[in-house]
ChimeraX commands (.cxc) that place a marker at each C-alpha (Angstrom):
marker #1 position -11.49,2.06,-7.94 radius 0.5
marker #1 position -10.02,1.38,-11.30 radius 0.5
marker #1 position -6.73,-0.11,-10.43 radius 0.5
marker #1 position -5.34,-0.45,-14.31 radius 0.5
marker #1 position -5.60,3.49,-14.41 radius 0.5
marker #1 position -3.56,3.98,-11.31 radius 0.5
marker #1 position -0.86,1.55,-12.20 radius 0.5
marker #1 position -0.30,2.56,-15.30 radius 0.5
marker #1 position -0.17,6.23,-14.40 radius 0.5
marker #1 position 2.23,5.40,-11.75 radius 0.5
marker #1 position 4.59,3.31,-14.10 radius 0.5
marker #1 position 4.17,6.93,-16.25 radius 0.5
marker #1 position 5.19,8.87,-13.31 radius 0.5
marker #1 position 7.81,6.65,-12.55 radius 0.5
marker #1 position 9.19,6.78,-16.26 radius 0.5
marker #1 position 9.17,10.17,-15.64 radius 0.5
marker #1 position 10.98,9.94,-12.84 radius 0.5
marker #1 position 13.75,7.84,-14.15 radius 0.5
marker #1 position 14.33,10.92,-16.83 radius 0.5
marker #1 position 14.69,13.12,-14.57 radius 0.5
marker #1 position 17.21,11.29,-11.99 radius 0.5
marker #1 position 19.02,11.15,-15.68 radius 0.5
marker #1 position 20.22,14.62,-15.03 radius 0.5
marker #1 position 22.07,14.72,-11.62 radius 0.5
marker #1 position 23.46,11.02,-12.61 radius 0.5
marker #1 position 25.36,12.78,-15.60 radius 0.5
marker #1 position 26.33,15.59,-13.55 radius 0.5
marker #1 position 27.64,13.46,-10.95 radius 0.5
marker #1 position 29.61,11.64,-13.47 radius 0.5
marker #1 position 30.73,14.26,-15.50 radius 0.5
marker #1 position 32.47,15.80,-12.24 radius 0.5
marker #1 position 33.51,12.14,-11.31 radius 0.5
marker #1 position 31.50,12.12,-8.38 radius 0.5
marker #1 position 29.99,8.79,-6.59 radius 0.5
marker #1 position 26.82,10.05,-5.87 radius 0.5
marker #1 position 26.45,9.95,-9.86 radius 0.5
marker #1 position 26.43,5.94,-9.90 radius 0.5
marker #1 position 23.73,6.06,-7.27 radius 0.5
marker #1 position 21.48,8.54,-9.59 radius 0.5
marker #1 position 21.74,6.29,-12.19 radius 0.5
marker #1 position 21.15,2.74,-10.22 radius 0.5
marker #1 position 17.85,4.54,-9.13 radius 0.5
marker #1 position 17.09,5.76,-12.53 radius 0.5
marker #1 position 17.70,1.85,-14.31 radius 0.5
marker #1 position 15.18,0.95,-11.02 radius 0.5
marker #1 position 12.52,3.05,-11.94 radius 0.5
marker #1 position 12.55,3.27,-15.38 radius 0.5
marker #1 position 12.38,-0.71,-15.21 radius 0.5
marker #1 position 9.25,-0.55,-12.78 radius 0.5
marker #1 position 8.04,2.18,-15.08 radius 0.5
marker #1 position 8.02,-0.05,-17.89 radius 0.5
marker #1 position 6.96,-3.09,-15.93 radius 0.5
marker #1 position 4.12,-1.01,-14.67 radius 0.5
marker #1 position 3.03,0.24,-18.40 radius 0.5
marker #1 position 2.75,-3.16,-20.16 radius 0.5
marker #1 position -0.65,-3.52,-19.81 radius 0.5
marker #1 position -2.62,-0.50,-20.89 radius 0.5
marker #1 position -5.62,0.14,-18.87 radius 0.5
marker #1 position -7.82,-0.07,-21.93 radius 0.5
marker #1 position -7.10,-3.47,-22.75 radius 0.5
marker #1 position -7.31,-4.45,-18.79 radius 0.5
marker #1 position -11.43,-3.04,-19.47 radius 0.5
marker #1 position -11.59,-5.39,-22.38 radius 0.5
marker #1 position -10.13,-8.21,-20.80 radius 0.5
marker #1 position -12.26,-7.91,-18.10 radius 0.5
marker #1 position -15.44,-7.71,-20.16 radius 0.5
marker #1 position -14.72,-10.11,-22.09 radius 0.5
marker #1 position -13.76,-12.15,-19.34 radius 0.5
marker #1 position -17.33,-11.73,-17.52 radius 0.5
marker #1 position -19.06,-12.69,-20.68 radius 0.5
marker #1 position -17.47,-15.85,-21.92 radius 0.5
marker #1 position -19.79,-18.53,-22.22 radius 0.5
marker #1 position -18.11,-20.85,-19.53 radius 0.5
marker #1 position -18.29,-18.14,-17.17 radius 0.5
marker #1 position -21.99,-17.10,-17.29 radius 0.5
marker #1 position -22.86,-20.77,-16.90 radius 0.5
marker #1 position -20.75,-21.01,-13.62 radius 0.5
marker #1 position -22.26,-17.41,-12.25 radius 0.5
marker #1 position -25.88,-19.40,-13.52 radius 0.5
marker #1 position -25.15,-22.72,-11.55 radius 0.5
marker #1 position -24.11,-21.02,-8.24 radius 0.5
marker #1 position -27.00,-18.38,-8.15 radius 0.5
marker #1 position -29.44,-21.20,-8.88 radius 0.5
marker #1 position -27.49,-23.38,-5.88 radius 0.5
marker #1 position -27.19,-20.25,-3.65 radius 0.5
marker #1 position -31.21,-19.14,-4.59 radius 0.5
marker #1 position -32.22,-22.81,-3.44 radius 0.5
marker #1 position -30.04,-22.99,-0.18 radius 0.5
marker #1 position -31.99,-19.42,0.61 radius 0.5
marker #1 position -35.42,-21.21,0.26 radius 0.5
marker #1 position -34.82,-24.42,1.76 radius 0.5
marker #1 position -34.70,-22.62,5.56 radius 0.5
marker #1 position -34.77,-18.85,6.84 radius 0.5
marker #1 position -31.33,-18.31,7.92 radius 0.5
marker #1 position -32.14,-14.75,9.39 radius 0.5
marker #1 position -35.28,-15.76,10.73 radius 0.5
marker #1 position -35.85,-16.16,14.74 radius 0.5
marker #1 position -38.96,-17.41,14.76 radius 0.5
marker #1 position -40.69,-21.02,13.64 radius 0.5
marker #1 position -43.95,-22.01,11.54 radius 0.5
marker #1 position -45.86,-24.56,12.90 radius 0.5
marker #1 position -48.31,-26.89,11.08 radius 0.5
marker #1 position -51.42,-24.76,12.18 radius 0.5
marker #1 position -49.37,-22.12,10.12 radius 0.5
marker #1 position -48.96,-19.97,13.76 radius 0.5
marker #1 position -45.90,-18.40,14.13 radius 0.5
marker #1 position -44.40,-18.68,17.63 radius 0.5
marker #1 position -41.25,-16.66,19.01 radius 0.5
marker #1 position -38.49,-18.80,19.87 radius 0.5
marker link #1:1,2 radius 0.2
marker link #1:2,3 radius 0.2
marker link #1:3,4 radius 0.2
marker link #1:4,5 radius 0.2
marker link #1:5,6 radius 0.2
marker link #1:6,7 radius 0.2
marker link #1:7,8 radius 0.2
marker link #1:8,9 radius 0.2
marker link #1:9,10 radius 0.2
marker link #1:10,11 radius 0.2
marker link #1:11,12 radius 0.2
marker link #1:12,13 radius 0.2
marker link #1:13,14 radius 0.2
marker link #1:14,15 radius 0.2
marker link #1:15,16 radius 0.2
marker link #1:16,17 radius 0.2
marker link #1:17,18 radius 0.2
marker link #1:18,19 radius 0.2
marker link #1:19,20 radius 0.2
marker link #1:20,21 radius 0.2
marker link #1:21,22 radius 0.2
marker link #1:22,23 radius 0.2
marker link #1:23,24 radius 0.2
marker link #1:24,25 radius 0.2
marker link #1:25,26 radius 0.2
marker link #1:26,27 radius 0.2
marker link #1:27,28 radius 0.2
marker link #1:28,29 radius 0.2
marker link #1:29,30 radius 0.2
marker link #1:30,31 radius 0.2
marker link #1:31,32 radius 0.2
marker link #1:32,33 radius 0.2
marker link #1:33,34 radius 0.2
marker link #1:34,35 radius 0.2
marker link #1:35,36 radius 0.2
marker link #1:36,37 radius 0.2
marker link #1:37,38 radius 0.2
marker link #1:38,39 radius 0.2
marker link #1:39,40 radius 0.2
marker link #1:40,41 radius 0.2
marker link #1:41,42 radius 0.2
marker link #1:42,43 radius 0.2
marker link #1:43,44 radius 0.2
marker link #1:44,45 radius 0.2
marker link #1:45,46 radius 0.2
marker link #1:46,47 radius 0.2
marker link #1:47,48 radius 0.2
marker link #1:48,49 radius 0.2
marker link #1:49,50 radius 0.2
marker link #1:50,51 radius 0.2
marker link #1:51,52 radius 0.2
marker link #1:52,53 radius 0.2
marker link #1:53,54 radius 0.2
marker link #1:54,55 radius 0.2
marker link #1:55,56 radius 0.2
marker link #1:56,57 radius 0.2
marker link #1:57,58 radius 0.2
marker link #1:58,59 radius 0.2
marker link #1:59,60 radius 0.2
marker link #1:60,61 radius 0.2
marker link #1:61,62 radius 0.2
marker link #1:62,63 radius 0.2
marker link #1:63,64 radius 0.2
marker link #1:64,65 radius 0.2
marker link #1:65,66 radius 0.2
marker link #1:66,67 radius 0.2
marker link #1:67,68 radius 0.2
marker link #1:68,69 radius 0.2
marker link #1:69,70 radius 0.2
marker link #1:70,71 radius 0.2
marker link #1:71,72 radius 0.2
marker link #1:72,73 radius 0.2
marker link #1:73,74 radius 0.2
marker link #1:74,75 radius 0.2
marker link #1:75,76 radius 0.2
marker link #1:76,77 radius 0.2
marker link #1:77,78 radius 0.2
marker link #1:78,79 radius 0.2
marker link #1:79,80 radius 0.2
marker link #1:80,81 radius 0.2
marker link #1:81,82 radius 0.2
marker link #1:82,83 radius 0.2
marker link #1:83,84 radius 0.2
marker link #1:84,85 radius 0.2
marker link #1:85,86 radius 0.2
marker link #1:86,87 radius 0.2
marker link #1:87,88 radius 0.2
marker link #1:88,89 radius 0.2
marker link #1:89,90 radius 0.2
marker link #1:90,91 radius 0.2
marker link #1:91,92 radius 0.2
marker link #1:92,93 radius 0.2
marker link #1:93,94 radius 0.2
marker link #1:94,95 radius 0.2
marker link #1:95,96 radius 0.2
marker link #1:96,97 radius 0.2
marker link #1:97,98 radius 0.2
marker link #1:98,99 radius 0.2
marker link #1:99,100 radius 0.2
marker link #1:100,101 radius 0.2
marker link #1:101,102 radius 0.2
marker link #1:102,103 radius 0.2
marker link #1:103,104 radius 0.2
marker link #1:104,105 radius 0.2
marker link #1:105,106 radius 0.2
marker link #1:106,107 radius 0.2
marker link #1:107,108 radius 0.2
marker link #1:108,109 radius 0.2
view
């Protein structure tokens, strides 16, 4: 699942959000209500996660990744634990339930 893609549609949506909670707040206040401060505490919230959620656009998330996974000091760290992790494979059978004798006969444990 591309997780840059749903965060930054949900900072979008809550953006949108926030706009919208603009108009009972003004309502609310223009008729001197209380419920109109509450409208517009919830809008300042999620227009605030909305931009919070929107820094990062998920295009440049792709590119950081990439060029994350293909920096030099990286591939030579994936190298040295595939070569570690390819000889701790051969050195014994971990899966294996059986042993090879010296007369190369294979007995069942």
């Amino acid at each position: 699942m591309h997780y840059a893609i749903v965060r930054y549609i949900e900072g979008m949506v809550l953006k949108l959000e926030a706009v919208l909670l603009l108009l009972p707040a003004l309502t609310g206040l223009l008729y001197q209500e209380r419920e109109g401060i509450s409208f517009l505490i919830m809008a300042v919230v999620c227009l605030g996660l909305g931009f919070l959620l929107t820094l990062k656009k998920p295009l440049e998330a792709l590119i950081d990744s990439v060029i994350y996974r293909y920096e030099p000091h990286n591939i030579a760290e994936r190298e040295w634990f595939s070569d570690h992790l390819y000889e701790l494979m051969n050195s014994h059978d971990l899966d294996a339930d059986y042993e090879i004798e010296e007369e190369q006969s294979i007995t069942m444990q």
